[in-house]
C-alpha atoms as one frame of an Amber mdcrd trajectory, in Angstrom:
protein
  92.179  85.791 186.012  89.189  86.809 184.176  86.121  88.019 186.224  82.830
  87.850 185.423  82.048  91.518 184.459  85.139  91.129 182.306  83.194  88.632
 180.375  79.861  90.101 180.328  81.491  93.515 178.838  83.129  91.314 176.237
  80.245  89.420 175.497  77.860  92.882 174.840  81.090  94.007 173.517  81.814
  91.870 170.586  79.599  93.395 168.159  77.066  90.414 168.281  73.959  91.832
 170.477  72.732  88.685 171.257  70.908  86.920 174.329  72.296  84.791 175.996
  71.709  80.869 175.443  74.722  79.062 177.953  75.634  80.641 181.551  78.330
  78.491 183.448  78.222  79.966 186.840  80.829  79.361 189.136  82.224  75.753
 188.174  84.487  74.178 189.822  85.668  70.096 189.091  87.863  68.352 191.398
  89.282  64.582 190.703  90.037  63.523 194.568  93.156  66.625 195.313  93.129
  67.413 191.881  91.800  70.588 191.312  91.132  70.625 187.272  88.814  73.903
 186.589  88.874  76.775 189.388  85.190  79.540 189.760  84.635  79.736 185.620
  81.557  81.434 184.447  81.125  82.587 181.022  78.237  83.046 178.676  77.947
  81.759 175.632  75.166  83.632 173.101  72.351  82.548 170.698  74.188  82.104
 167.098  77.729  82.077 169.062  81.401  80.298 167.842  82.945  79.896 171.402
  86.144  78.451 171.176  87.762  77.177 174.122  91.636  77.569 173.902  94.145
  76.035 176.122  97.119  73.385 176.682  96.801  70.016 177.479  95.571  69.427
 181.208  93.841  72.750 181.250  90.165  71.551 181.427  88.946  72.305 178.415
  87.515  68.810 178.135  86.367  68.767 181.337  84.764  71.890 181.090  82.959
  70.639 177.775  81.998  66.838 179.701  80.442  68.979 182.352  78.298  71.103
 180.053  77.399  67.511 177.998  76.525  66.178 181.087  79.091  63.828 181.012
  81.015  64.646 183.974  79.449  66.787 187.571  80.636  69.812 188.707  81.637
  69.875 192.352  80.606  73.174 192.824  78.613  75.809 190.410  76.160  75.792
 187.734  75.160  75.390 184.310  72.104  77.476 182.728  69.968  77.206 179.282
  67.999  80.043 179.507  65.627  79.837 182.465  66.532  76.083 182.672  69.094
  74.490 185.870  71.023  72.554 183.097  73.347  70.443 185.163  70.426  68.800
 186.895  69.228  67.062 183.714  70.791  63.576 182.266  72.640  64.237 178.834
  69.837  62.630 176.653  67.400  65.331 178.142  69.816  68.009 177.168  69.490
  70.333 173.828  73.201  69.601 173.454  75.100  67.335 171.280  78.612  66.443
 171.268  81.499  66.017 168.217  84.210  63.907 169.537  87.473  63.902 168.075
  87.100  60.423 167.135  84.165  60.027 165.313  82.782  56.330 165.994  80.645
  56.090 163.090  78.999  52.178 163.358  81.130  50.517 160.227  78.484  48.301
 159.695  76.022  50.819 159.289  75.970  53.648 155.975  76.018  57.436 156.368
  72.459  57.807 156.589  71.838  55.033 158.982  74.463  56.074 160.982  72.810
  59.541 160.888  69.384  58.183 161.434  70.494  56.079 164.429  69.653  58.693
 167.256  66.195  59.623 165.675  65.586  55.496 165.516  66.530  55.338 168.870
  64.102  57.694 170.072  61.154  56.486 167.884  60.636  58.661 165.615  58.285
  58.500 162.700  60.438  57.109 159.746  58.656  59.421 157.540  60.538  62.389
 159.654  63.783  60.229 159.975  63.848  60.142 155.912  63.037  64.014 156.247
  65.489  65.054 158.905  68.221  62.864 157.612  68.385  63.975 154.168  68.395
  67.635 155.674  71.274  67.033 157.716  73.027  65.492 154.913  72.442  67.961
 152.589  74.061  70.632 154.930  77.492  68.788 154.827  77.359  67.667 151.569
  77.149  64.362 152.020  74.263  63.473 150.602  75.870  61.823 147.317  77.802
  59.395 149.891  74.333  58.100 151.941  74.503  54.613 151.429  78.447  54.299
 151.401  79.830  52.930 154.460  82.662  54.631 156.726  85.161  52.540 155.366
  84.313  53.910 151.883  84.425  57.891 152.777  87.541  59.554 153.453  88.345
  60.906 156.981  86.941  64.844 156.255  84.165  62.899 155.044  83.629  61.475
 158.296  83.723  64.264 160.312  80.954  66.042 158.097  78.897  62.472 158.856
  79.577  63.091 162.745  78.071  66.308 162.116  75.235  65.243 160.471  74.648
  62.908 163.210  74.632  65.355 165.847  72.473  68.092 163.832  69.962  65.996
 163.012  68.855  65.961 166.981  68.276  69.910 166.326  70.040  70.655 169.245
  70.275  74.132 170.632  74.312  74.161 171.474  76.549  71.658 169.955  80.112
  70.851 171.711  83.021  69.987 169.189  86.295  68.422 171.203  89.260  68.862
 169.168  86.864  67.031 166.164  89.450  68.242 163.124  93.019  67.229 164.679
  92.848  63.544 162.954  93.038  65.375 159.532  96.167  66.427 157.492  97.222
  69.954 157.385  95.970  71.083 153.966  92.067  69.459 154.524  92.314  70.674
 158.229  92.334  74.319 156.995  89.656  73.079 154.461  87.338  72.311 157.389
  87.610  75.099 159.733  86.095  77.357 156.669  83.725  75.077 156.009  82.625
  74.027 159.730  82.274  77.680 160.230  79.843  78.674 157.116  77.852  75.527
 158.431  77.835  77.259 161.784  76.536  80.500 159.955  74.318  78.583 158.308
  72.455  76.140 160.733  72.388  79.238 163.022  72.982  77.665 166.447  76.077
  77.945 168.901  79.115  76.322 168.697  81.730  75.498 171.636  84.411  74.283
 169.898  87.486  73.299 172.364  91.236  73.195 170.848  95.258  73.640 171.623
  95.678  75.180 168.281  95.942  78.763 168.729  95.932  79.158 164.618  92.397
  77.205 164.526  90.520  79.631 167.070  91.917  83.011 165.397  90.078  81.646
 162.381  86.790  80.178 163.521  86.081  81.735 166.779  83.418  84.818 167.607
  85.150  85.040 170.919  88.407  83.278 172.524  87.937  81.348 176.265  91.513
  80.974 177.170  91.722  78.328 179.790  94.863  78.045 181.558  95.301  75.325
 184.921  91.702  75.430 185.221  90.834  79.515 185.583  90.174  81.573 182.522
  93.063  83.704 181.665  91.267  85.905 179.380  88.045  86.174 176.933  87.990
  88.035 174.253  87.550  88.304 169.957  89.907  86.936 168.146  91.379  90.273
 167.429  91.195  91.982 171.007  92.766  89.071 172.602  95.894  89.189 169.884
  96.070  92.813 169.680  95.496  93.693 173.805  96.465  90.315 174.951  95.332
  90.988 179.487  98.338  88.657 180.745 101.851  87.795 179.794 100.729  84.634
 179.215  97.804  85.182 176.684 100.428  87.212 174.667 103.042  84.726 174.554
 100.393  81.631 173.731  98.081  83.542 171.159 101.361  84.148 168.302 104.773
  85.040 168.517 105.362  88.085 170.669 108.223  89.893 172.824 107.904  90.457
 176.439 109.645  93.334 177.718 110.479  94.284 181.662 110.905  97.868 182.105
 110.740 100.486 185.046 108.690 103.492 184.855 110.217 106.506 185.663 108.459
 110.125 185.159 106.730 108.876 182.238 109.899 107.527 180.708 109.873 103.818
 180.412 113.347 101.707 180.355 114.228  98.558 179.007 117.680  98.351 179.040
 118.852 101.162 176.371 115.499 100.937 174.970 113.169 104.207 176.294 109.668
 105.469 175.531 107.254 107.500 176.578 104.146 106.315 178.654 101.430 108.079
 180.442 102.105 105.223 183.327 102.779 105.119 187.150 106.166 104.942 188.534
 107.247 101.433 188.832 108.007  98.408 187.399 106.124  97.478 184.226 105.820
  94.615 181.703 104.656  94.943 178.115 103.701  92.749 175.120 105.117  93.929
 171.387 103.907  92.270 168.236 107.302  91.108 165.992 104.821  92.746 163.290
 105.251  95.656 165.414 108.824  96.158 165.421 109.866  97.862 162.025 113.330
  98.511 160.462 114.524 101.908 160.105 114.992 102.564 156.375 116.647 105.339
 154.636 113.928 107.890 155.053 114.797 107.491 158.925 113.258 107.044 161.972
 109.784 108.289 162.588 109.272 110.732 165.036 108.153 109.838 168.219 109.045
 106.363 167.607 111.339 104.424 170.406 114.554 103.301 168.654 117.156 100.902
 169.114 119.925  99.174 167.475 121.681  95.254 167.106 122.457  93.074 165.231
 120.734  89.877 163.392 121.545  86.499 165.225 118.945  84.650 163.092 116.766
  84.706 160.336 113.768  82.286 160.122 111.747  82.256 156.383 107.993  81.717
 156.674 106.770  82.753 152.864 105.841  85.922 152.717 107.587  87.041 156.051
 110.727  86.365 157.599 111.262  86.273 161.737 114.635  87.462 162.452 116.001
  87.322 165.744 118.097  90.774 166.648 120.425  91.021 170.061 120.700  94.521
 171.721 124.048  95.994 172.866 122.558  95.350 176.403 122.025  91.460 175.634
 118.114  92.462 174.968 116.663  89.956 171.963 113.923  90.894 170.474 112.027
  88.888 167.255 110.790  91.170 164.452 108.150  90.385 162.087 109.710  91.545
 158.049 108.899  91.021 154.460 110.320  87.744 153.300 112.566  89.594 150.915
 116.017  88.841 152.623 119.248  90.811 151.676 119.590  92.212 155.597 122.443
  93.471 157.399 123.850  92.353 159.932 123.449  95.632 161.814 120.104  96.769
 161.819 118.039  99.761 163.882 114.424  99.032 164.295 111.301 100.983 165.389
 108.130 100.873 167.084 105.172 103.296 167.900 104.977 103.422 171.451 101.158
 102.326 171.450 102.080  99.457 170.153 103.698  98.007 173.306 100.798  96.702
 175.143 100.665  96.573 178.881 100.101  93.132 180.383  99.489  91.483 184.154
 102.448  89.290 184.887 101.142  85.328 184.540 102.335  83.743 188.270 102.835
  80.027 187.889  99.569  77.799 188.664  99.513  74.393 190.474
């Protein structure tokens, strides 16, 4: 699990130097026995893309209700600044919320739909014309005001929800899952597009998702939920590249997990051996398919860990092929290869021995 100074050095780590707008201290949410989120805190900064990355029946959503003010913690806290934020009702919260279904009013057009939270509140209608137009502008919807939701397509939609919520000029908006109604193709479309608007409207994001693809792309930082504790927090790139737990490796891309014993600095896998500047004992170790190269006929490079078997099965993915190669000792490893094909059957591979990452075994949760 993820402590707290584990998040506060990635958070001062990441290359943003920003203060701190969200703190979730301590939250815990329990549905009668069921225990759904376990002692999270994490801090989310001024100008931040948080995305919040786990499986179904993590908590994600529950984590992102509590923070809307939609559901109470049972124990913990949520801060804005130097503001108690759980203790406030959701309409007296600088947060707004992007469901993943959008429920636009049909009767009403884009910019009354927009307009309807400012209306609600009383606002002048010289500002609601104003503040509207702004928001619509932003997503590019301002061709499309007076068309209904039945007219617009559903991208279009989700740049209306949008709208709607920025218009509020909240501090922190919440986004659950808003882009997994769309089609492939205009799904990739949006998460470039919902993250220049993020860039551009300045304020932080916590978006919440199962697609591991979709947070690599959008995200400042990772919040990997798993059974209700954080498993790790990280950038995109740390928590790929130094995954903390067999379990953030195997969820965040393809990877192979290898058991070995440490003996004397020599580490053992089977007939696979390296060198490691490790403890005596047993070990366990993450290796990008990326990472795993084949020997060609300039040879092996030295210092490299070596080891030789034979291709079981090749799977093409455009540019790159993942082949799938069994060891003499029954060892399979997946390796990462340009999508070129012609292989052998028999093939040695390679890999640098910094590139096998230690990781904390992941025990099962309940």
């Amino acid at each position: 699990m993820t402590t707290t100074s584990e998040i506060s050095m990635s958070l001062a780590g990441d290359g943003l130097s920003r203060a701190t707008l969200l703190s979730i201290r301590n939250v815990a949410k329990r549905f009668g026995k069921n225990v759904v989120l376990r002692d999270i805190s994490l801090e989310v900064a001024e100008g931040e893309f948080l995305t919040i990355l786990g499986e179904s029946g993590s908590g994600k959503t529950t984590l992102l209700r509590i923070i809307a003010g939609f559901e109470t913690a049972s124990a913990g806290e949520v801060w804005m600044g130097e503001e108690r934020l759980d203790r406030e009702p959701p309409y007296r919260r600088r947060v707004n919320t992007v469901f993943q279904h959008y429920a636009l009013f049909p009767h009403l057009t884009v910019e009354q739909n927009v307009a309807y939270g400012l209306r609600v509140a009383k606002r002048p209608e010289a500002e609601v014309i104003s503040r509207v137009s702004e928001a619509l502008e932003k997503v590019k919807m301002s061709a499309h005001a007076k068309s209904k939701p039945s007219k617009i397509s559903g991208g279009q939609q989700q740049r209306v929800a949008l709208a709607r919520a920025l218009v509020n000029r909240p501090r922190l908006l919440l986004l659950d899952e808003p882009l997994s109604a769309l089609d492939a193709n205009l799904r990739r479309q949006m998460q470039v597009e919902l993250k220049s608007l993020q860039r551009e409207v300045g304020i932080s994001f916590i978006f919440v998702t199962h697609d591991q693809e979709e947070a690599m792309v959008m995200s400042d930082r990772i919040a990997l939920l798993r059974s209700g504790e954080l498993e790790q927090v990280a950038t995109p790139r740390e928590i790929y590249g130094r995954p903390a737990t067999a379990y953030a490796a195997q969820f965040i891309g393809h990877t192979n997990l290898l058991k070995a014993e440490v003996r004397a600095g020599v580490v053992r896998c089977g007939t696979l051996t390296w060198s490691a500047a490790l403890p005596d004992g047993p070990a366990l170790f993450s290796l990008r398919p990326e990472n795993l190269r084949l020997v060609d006929g300039s040879g092996p490079t030295a210092g490299n860990a070596l080891v030789r078997g034979k291709v079981r099965h090749r799977a093409f993915h455009g540019a790159t092929e993942l082949i799938r190669v069994e060891c003499a000792d029954g060892l399979v490893l997946v390796v990462r290869t340009p999508g070129s094909g012609g292989l052998l059957d028999d093939v040695e591979l390679e890999f640098s021995p910094a590139d096998a990452i230690l990781v904390r075994e992941s025990p099962e949760r309940i």
